[in-house]
N, C-alpha and C positions, 0 to 999 in steps of 0.2 A: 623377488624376480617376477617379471609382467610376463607370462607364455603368450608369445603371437604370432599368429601361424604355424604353430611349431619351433619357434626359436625361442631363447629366454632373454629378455632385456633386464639387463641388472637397476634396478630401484633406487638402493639405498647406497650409500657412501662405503658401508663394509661389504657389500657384494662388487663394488667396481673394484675396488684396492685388496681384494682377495690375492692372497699369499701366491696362491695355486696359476692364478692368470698376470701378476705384477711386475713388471720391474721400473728400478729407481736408477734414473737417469740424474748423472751429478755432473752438470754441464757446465764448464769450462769454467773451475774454482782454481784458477790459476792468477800469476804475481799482478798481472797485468790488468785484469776485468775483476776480479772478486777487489784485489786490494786497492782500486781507485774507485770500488762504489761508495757512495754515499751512505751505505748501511753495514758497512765491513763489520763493526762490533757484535750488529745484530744476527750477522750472517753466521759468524763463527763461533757466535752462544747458541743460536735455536739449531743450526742443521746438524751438528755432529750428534746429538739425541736420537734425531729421527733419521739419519743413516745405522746407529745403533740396534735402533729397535728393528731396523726393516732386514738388517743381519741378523738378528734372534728369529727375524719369521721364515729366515729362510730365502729370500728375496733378492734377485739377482742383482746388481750393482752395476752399472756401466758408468765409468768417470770417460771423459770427454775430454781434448785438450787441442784447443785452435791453433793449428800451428800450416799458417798460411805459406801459398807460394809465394819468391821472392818478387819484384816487381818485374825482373826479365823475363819473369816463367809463368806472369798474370794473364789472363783472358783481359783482351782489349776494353772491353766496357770497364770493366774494374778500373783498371788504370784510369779509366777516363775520368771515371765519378771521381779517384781518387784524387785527379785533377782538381776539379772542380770543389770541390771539399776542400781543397787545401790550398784554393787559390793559389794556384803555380803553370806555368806558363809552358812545360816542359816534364817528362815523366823523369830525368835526373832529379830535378829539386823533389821529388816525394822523399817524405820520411821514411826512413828504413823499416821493412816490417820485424817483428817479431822473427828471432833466431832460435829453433830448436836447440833446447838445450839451455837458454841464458837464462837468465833470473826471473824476466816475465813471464817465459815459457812453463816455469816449472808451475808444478800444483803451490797456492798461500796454504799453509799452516793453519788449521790442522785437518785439511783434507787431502790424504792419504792414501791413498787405495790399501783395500787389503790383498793379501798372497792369492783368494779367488776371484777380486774382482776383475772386469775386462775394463782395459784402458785403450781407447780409438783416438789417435791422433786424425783431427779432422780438415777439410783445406775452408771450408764452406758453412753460415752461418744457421743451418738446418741439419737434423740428424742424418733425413733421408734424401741426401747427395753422394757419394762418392763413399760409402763406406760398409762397413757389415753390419750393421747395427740390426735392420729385418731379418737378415739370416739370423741371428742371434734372437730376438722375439721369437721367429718360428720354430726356430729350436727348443727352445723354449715352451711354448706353447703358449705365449702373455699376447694381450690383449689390451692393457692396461699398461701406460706408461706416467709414471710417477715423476714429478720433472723438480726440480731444486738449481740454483747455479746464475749463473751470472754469463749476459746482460737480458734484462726482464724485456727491456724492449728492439731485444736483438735477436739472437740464437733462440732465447725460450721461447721469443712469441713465433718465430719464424717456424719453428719445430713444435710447436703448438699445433697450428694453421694445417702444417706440411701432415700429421699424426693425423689430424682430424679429417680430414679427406683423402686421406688411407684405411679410416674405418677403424681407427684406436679410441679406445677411450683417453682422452688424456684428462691429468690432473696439475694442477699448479699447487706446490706451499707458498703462500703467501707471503711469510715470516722469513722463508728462505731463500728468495730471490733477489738479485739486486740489481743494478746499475749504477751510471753515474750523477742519475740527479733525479731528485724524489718527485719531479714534476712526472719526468719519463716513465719512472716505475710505476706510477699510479695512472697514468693514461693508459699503457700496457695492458695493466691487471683486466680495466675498464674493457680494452677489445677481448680481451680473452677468454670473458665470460663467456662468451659466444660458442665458444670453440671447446671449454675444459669447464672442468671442478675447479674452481678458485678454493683453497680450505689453508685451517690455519695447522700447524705441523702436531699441535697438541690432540687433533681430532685424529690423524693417523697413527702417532704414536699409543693413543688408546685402542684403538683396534686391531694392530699388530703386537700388542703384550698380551692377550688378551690368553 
């Protein structure tokens, strides 16, 4: 730790991801976004280790699960872009969103919540919109938000950005993030530096077994 003016700025990679100020944010590892990235195999070997370990350290869990309003109950810009995005002439011809409860919606296999984790059904592509996620940091007492999940260059970067200029530390696993196209994931990683710890999941897992 650097003491400056009286406060302590955390240094090193196991003073940021300290048990005591962490949690693991496991964002929207659902049918939809985890099982159409590009990296699904890799996704579903490396992260269920380092959600393990970060349950041995004690480590709160937040699973996250996108589950948008339908197009009649959309904020107007939304529709719009969605428009536009989907080259359609008319906000009837959009594609249907995602229906709580169906197949996309649910968590892919084998991320699970456990019996203590919290699960926030969310409308909005950042943590800090419309939900409890800060009451639960402050409760908490964490400072550090540990990020894993799917889309790299969507929700995580956005919720990156959104943490970082709220005064969190954030951190990215590199190993455990995905999307749908490895061009996307790696321009991502690339802005994010900015903003988090980019690290690979085998660097936290040794720190919280520890």
């Amino acid at each position: 730790m650097i003491n400056f003016e009286g406060r302590y700025i955390p240094n090193e990679l196991s003073e940021i991801i300290d048990p005591n100020h962490t949690v693991l944010l496991v964002w929207d590892m659902q049918n939809d976004q985890a099982g159409g990235s590009f990296n699904k195999e890799a996704l579903s070997r490396n992260a269920p280790p380092l959600i393990a370990a970060a349950a041995q350290a004690n480590i709160t869990a937040v699973y996250t699960r996108q589950t948008p309003f339908l197009w009649k109950d959309e904020a107007v810009t939304w529709i719009r872009r969605a428009m536009i995005d989907q080259k359609v002439d008319h906000p009837t011809k959009l594609k249907p969103r995602r229906i709580k409860g169906s197949f996309g919606w649910q968590f892919m296999e084998p991320f699970k919540p456990a019996e203590n984790d919290f699960v926030i059904d969310k409308r909005r592509p950042t943590m800090f919109i419309g939900n409890e996620f800060e009451t639960i940091m402050g409760n908490r007492g964490a400072t550090t938000v540990v990020m894993i999940g799917c889309t790299t260059d969507g929700g995580v970067e956005a919720t990156v950005r959104d943490g970082y200029n709220r005064g969190y530390l954030m951190v990215v696993v590199r190993d455990c993030v995905g999307t749908y196209t490895e061009e996307g994931h790696n321009a991502a990683l690339q802005r994010m530096v900015r903003y988090a710890d980019v690290v690979e999941s085998k660097e936290l897992i040794s720190h919280w077994r520890r």
